[in-house]
C-alpha positions in Angstrom: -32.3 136.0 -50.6 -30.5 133.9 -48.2 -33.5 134.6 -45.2 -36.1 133.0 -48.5 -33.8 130.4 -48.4 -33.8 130.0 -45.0 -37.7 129.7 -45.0 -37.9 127.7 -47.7 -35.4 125.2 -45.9 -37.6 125.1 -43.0 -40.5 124.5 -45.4 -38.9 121.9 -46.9 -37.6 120.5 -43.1 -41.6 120.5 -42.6 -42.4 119.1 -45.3 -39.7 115.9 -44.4 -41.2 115.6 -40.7 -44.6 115.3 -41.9 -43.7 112.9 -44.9 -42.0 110.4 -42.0 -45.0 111.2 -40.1 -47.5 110.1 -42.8 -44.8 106.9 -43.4 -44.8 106.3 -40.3 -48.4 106.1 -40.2 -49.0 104.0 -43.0 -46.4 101.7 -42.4 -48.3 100.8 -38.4 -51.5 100.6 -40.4 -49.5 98.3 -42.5 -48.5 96.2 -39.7 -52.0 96.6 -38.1 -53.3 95.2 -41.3 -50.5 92.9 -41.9 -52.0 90.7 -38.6 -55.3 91.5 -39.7 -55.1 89.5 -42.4 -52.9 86.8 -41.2 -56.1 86.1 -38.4 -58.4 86.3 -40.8 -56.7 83.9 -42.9 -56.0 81.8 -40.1 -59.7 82.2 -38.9 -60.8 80.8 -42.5 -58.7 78.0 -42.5 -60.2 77.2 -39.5 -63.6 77.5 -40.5 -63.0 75.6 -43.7 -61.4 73.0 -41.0 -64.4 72.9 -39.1 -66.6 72.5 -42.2 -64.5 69.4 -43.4 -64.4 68.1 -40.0 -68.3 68.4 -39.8 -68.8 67.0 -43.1 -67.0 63.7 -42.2 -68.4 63.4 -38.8 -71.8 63.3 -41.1 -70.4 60.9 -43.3 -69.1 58.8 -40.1 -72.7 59.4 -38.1 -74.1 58.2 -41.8 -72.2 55.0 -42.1 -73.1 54.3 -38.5 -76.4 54.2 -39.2 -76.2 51.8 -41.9 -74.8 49.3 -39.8 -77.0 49.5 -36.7 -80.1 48.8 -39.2 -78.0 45.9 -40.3 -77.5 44.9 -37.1 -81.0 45.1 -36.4 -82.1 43.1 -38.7 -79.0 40.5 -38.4 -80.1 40.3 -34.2 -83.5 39.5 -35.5 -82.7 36.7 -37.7 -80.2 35.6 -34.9 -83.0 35.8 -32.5 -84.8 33.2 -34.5 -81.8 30.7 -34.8 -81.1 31.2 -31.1 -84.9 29.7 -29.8 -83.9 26.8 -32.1 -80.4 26.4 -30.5 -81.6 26.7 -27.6 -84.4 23.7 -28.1 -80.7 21.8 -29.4 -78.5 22.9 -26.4 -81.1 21.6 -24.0 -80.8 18.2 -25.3 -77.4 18.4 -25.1 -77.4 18.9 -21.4 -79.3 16.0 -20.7 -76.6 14.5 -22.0 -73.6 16.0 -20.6 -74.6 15.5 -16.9 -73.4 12.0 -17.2 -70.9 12.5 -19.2 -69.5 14.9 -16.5 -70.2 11.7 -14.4 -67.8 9.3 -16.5 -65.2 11.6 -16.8 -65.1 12.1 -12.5 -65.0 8.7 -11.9 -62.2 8.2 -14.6 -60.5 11.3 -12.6 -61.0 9.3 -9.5 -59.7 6.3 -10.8 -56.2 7.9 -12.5 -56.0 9.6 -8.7 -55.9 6.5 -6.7 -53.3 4.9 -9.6 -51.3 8.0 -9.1 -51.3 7.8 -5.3 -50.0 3.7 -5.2 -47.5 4.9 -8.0 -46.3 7.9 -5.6 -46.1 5.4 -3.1 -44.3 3.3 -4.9 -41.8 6.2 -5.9 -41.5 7.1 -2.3 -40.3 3.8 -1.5 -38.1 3.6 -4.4 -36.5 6.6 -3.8 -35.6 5.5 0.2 -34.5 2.4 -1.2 -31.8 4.6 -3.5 -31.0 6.3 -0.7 -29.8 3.3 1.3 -28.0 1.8 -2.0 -26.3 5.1 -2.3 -25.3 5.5 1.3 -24.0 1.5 0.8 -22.6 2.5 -2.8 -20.3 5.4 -0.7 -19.3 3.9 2.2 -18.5 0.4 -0.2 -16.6 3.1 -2.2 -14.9 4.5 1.1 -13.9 1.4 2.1 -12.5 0.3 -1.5 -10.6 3.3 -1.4 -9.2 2.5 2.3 -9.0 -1.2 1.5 -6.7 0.6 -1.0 -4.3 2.4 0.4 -4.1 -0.5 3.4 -3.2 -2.8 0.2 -0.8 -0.3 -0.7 1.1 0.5 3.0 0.6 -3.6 3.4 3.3 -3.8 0.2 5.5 -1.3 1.1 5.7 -3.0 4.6 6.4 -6.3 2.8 8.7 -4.9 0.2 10.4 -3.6 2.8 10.3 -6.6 5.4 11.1 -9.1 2.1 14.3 -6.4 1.3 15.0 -6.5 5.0 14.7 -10.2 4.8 17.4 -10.1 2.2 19.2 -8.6 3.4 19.4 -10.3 6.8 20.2 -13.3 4.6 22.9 -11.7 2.4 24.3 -10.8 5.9 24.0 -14.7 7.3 25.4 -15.4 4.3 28.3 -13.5 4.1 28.8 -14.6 7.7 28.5 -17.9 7.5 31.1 -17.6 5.0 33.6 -15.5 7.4 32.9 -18.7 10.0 33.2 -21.0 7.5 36.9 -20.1 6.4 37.7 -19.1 10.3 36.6 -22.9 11.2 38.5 -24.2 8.3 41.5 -22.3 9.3 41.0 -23.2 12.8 40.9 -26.7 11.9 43.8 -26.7 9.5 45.8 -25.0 12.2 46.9 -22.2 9.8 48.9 -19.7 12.2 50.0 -22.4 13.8 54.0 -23.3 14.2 55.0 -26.2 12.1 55.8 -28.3 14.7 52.3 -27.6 16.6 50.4 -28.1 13.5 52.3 -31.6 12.6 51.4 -32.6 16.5 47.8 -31.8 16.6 47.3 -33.5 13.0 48.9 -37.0 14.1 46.8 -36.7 16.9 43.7 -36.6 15.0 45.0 -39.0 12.4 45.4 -41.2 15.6 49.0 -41.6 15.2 49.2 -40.1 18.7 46.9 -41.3 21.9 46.0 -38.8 24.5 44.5 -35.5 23.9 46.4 -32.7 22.6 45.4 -28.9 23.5 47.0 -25.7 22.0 46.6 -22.6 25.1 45.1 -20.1 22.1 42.2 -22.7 21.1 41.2 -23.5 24.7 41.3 -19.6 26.1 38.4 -17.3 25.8 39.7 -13.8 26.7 37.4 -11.0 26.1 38.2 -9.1 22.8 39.4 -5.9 24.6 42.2 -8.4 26.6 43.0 -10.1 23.5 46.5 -8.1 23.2 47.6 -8.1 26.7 46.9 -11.9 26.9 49.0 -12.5 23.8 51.5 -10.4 25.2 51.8 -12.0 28.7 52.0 -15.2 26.8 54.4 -14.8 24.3 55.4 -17.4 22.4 53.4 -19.6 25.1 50.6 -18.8 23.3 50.8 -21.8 20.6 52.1 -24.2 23.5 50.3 -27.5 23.6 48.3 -28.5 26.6 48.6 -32.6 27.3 47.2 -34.8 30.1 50.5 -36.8 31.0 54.7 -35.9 30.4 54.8 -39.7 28.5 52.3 -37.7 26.1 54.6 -34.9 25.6 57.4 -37.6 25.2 55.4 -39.3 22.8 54.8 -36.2 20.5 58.6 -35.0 20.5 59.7 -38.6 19.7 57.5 -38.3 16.7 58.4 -34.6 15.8 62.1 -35.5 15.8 61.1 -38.9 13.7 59.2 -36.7 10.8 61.6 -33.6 11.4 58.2 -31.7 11.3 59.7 -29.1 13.7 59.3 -28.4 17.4 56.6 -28.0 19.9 56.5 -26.9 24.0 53.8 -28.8 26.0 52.4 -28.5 29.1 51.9 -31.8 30.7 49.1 -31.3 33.7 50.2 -34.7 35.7 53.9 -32.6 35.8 53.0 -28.8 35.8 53.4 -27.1 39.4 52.2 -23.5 38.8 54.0 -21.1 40.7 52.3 -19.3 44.0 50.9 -15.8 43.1 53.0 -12.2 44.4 50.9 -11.1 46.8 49.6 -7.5 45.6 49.4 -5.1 48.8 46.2 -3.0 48.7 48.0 0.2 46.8 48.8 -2.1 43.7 45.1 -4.0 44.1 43.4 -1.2 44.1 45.2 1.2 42.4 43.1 3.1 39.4 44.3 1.8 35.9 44.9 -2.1 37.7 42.5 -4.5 35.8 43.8 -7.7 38.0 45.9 -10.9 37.4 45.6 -12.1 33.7 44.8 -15.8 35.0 41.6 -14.3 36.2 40.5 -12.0 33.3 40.3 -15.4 30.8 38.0 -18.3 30.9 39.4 -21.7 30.6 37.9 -25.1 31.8 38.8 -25.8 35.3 41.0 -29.3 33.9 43.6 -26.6 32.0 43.2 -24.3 35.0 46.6 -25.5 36.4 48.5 -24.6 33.1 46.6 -21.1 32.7 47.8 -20.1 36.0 51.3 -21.5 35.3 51.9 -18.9 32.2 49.6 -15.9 33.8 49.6 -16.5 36.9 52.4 -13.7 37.7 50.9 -11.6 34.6 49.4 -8.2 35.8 47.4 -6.5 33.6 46.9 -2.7 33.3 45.3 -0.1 31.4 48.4 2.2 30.2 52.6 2.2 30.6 52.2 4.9 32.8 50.8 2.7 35.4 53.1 -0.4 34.9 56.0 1.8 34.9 54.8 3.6 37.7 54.5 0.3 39.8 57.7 -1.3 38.8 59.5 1.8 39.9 57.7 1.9 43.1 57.0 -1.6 44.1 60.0 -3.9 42.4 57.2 -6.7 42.2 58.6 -10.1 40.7 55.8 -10.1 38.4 55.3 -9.0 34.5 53.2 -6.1 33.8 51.1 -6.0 30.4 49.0 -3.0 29.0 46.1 -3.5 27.0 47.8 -1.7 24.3 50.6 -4.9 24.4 53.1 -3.2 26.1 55.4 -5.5 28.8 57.4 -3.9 31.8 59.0 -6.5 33.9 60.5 -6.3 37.5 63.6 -6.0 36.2 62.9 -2.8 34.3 62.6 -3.9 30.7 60.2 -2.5 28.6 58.7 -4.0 25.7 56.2 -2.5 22.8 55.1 -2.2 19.3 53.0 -4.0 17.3 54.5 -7.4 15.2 53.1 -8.8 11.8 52.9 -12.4 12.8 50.0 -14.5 12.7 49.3 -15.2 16.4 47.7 -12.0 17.2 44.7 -13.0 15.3 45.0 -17.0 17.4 43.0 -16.1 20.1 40.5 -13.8 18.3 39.4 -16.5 15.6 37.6 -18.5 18.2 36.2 -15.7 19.7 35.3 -14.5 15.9 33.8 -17.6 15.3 32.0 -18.0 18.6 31.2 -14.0 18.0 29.4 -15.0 14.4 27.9 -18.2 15.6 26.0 -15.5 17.9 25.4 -13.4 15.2 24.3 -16.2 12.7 21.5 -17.4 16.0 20.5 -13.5 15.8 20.0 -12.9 12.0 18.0 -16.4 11.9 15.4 -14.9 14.5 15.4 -12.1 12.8 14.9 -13.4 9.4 12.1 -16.2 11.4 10.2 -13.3 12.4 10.8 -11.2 9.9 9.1 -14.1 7.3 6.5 -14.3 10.0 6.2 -11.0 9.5 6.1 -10.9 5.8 3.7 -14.5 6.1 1.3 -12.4 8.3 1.1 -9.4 6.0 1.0 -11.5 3.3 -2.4 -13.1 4.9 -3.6 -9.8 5.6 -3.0 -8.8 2.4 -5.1 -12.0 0.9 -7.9 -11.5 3.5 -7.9 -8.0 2.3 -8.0 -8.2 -1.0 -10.8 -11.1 -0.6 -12.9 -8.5 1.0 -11.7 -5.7 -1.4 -13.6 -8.6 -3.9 -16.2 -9.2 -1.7 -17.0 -4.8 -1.6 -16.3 -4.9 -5.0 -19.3 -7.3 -6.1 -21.3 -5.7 -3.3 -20.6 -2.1 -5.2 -21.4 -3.8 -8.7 -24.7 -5.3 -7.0 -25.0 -1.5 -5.5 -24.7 0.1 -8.8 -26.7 -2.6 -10.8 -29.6 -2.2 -8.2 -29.1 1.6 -8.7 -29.5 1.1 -12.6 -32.1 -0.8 -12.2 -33.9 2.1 -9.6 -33.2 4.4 -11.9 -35.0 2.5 -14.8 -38.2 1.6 -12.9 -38.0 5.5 -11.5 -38.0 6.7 -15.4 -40.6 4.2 -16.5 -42.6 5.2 -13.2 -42.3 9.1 -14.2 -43.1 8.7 -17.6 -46.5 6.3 -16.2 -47.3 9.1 -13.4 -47.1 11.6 -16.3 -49.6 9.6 -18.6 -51.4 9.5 -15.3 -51.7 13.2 -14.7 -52.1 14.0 -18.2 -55.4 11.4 -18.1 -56.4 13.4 -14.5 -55.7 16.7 -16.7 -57.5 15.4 -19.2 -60.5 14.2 -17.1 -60.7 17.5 -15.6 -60.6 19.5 -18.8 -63.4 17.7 -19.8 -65.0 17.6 -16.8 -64.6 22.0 -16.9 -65.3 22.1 -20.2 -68.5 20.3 -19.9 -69.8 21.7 -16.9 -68.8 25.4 -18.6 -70.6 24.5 -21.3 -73.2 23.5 -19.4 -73.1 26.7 -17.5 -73.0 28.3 -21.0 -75.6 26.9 -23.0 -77.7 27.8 -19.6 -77.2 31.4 -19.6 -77.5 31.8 -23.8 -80.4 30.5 -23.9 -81.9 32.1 -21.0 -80.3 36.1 -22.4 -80.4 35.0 -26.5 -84.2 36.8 -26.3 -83.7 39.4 -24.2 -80.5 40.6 -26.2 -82.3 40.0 -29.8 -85.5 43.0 -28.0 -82.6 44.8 -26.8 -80.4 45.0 -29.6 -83.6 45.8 -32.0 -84.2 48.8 -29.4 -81.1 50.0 -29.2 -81.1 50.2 -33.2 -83.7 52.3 -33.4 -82.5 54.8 -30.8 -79.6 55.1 -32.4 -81.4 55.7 -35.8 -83.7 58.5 -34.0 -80.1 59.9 -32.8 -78.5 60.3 -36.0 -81.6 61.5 -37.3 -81.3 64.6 -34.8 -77.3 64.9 -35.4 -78.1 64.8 -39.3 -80.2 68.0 -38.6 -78.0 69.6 -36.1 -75.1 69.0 -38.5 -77.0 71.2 -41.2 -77.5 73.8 -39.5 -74.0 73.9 -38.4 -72.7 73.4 -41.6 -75.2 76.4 -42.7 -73.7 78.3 -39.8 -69.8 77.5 -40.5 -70.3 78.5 -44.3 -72.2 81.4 -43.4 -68.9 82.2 -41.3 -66.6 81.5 -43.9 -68.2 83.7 -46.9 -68.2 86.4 -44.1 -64.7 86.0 -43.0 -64.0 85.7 -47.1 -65.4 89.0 -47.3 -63.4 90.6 -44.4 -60.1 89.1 -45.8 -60.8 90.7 -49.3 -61.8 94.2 -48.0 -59.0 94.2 -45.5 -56.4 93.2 -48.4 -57.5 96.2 -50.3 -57.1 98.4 -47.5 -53.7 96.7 -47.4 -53.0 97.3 -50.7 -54.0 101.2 -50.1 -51.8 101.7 -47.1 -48.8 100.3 -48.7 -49.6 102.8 -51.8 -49.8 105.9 -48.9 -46.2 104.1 -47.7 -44.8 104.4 -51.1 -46.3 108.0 -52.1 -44.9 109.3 -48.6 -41.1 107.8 -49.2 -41.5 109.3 -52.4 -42.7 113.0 -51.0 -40.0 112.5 -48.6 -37.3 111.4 -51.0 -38.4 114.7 -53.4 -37.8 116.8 -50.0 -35.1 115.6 -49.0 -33.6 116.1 -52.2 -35.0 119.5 -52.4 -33.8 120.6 -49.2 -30.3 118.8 -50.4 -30.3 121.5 -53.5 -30.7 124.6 -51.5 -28.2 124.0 -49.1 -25.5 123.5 -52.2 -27.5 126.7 -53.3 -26.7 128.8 -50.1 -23.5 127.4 -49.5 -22.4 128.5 -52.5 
């Protein structure tokens, strides 16, 4: 039992091979008939594509045909009107040679205007040139003229604050002589009994002439203290011509108890004879020399200079007069410029007092000093108001002429304007000018192309009108021939199509069989399989 089993398994194993082999089969002839019928379908789409595509190229070739025999029969009629037009344009070129004429001449005409107005232009346009260079270097020169104007104030500014200050100076000095004259001449400083003599004197109460030593000595500033040191209280004694005037003066003093006075009357004065000084002392470093020498005084007061300084040496330091007292033993007195007095007999004096005569001597110098300085500061300020004057001049001339560029600029730029306006009006005439030229010659073209025109349509209008009624008729014959081959296409295409109709439907029913084998074989196969399923429970059991 189990061997019948056996063989009806392998049966049944048969049986499933040749059912997959059958399936198998049917399903390639599926396939095969699958693309089959897609290119046959495709195929008659085609052909019914083809058939449309034919139909409208007969519909197209049609309506062509209808409008070449209107065309024929509109290049007929046209033919006609053209032998008239061309009778018409013939006329009209009689006429449009001299028009052509006129219009040249009226080119010729605007061309010659156009070349004086260029001309013209051209000159106009160098004579802006030049008026703009002028215009600049007017401008330059403004702007230089300027900044000259400018420097030329602050130079006068300046020289006028200079010039005030020189004044303020004179001023201020005049003042300082002023008072120094007015105390000189009121003899401020002066001991009482001085001052009382000098001012009968010049009230005339007293005859002769009356001299203090301090007002008739010029000593040189840096001297000033050894002077008034080797003088002492000789300083304020009054110089007088004869002893019956220094009699004269005390009798008065004593009469108005105004004080007393020491005079120096020249008639009685014998000055003593100078200590010779041996070459050591004379030209030892630090000696300056004998203080009678080192003043000025005029020559008639000479006698009483020498009689208080004659014997008055005057050096640079102590050290030295010291040194030469201690050495030498002279009979002399020693001053320093500083003030200090060493005499032979060893004293030694110094310091610096409060009293009034150390400024005696300086006063005149001061005055004498300012007077110099006033003469200065008045040439100064005279040529520093000739300088100012001059400036002044220079700045009038300059700002004459900064007048005079200024109307030549105006002029410049009105001239300019007035370039600028005749240039405009000139432009707008040269374009009316080239727009007539234009015009002249568009006319001129247009006629002569017209001309040229009218020539050749009426020359061709006849030859076209054969030619076009020619050419209709081959076309008709054409279509004619197209109109036949298209039906014997079109018999040809749907000959095609019923065939490849026919091929589609026989080839869909052997589709429709094969896919009936395909299911009849998965069924055989599935009733194997489920056999052979069945006796293997069967044996296993």
């Amino acid at each position: 039992q189990l061997e019948e089993h056996q063989n009806q398994l392998t049966a049944l194993n048969v049986r499933l091979e040749d059912a997959g082999i059958r399936e198998k089969t049917a399903r390639n002839l599926v396939a095969e008939l699958d693309a089959a019928m897609a290119s046959l379908e495709s195929r008659l789409e085609s052909a019914r594509t083809a058939a449309g595509i034919e139909r409208a190229a007969a519909r197209e070739l049609s309506s062509k045909l209808q409008g070449l025999q209107s065309e024929h029969s509109r290049l007929q009629t046209l033919a006609a009107a053209r032998v008239g037009e061309e009778r018409a344009l013939r006329a009209e070129l009689e006429r449009i040679g001299p028009a052509i004429e006129r219009a040249l001449e009226r080119r010729r005409e605007a061309e010659a205007r156009r070349s004086a107005l260029d001309a013209e232009m051209s000159a106009a346009d160098e004579q802006r040139v030049s008026l703009e260079t002028d215009l600049e270097r007017l401008t330059d020169e403004a702007a230089e003229s300027s900044t000259r104007r400018g420097a030329l104030d602050t130079d006068i500014s300046g020289l006028e604050e200079a010039l005030s200050e020189t004044g303020r100076r004179a001023t201020s000095l005049a003042e300082r002589r002023r008072a120094l004259v007015e105390t000189v001449e009121s003899h401020e400083g002066f001991h009482a009994g001085v001052r009382s003599t000098l001012e009968a004197a010049r009230a005339g109460r007293l005859s002769g002439s009356y001299h203090v030593v301090a007002d008739v000595l010029k000593v040189p500033a840096e001297l000033e203290i050894a002077v008034e040191t080797a003088l002492g209280g000789h300083l304020q004694d009054i110089i007088c011509d004869t002893d019956r005037e220094a009699r004269e003066a005390i009798s008065l003093l004593k009469q108005d108890r105004e004080g007393r006075a020491t005079f120096l009357p020249l008639d009685l004065l014998e000055p003593p004879s100078r200590v010779p000084l041996t070459p050591e002392v004379r030209n030892r470093a630090g000696v300056l020399g004998w203080a009678a020498d080192l003043v000025t005084i005029d020559d008639a007061f000479r006698p009483a200079v020498e009689n208080l300084l004659g014997r008055a040496l005057v050096v640079e330091d102590m050290e030295t007069a010291v040194d030469i007292v201690r050495r030498h033993r002279l009979p002399i007195r020693i001053v320093t410029i500083e003030g200090e007095l060493v005499t032979a007999s060893g004293t030694i004096s110094g310091g610096r007092g409060r009293g009034s005569d150390s400024r005696l001597l300086a006063r005149r110098r001061e005055i004498e000093e300012i007077g110099a300085s006033l003469a200065e500061l008045e040439a100064k300020s005279e040529v520093l108001a000739q300088r100012i004057s001059d400036l002044r001049t220079e700045r009038t001339t300059l700002d004459e002429d900064v007048k005079l560029a200024q109307t030549a600029a105006d002029e410049a730029r009105l001239a300019l304007a007035d370039l600028e306006r005749r240039k405009r009006l000139a432009e707008q005439t040269r374009k009316q000018i080239d727009s007539e030229i234009a015009g002249a010659e568009r006319e001129v073209s247009v006629l002569q192309d017209r001309q040229t025109r009218l020539l050749e349509q009426a020359n061709t209008l006849s030859a076209d009108a054969g030619d076009a009624i020619a050419r209709a008729e081959t076309i008709a014959a054409e279509i004619a021939e197209l109109r036949t081959a298209l039906g014997e296409r079109d018999e040809h295409v749907e000959a095609e199509r019923t065939a490849l109709e026919v091929e589609t439907a026989a080839t869909r029913e052997r589709l429709k069989a094969a896919r009936s084998d395909v299911e009849r074989a998965l069924s055989s196969a599935r009733q194997a399989d489920e056999e052979a399923a069945r006796r293997k429970t069967a044996i296993g059991t």
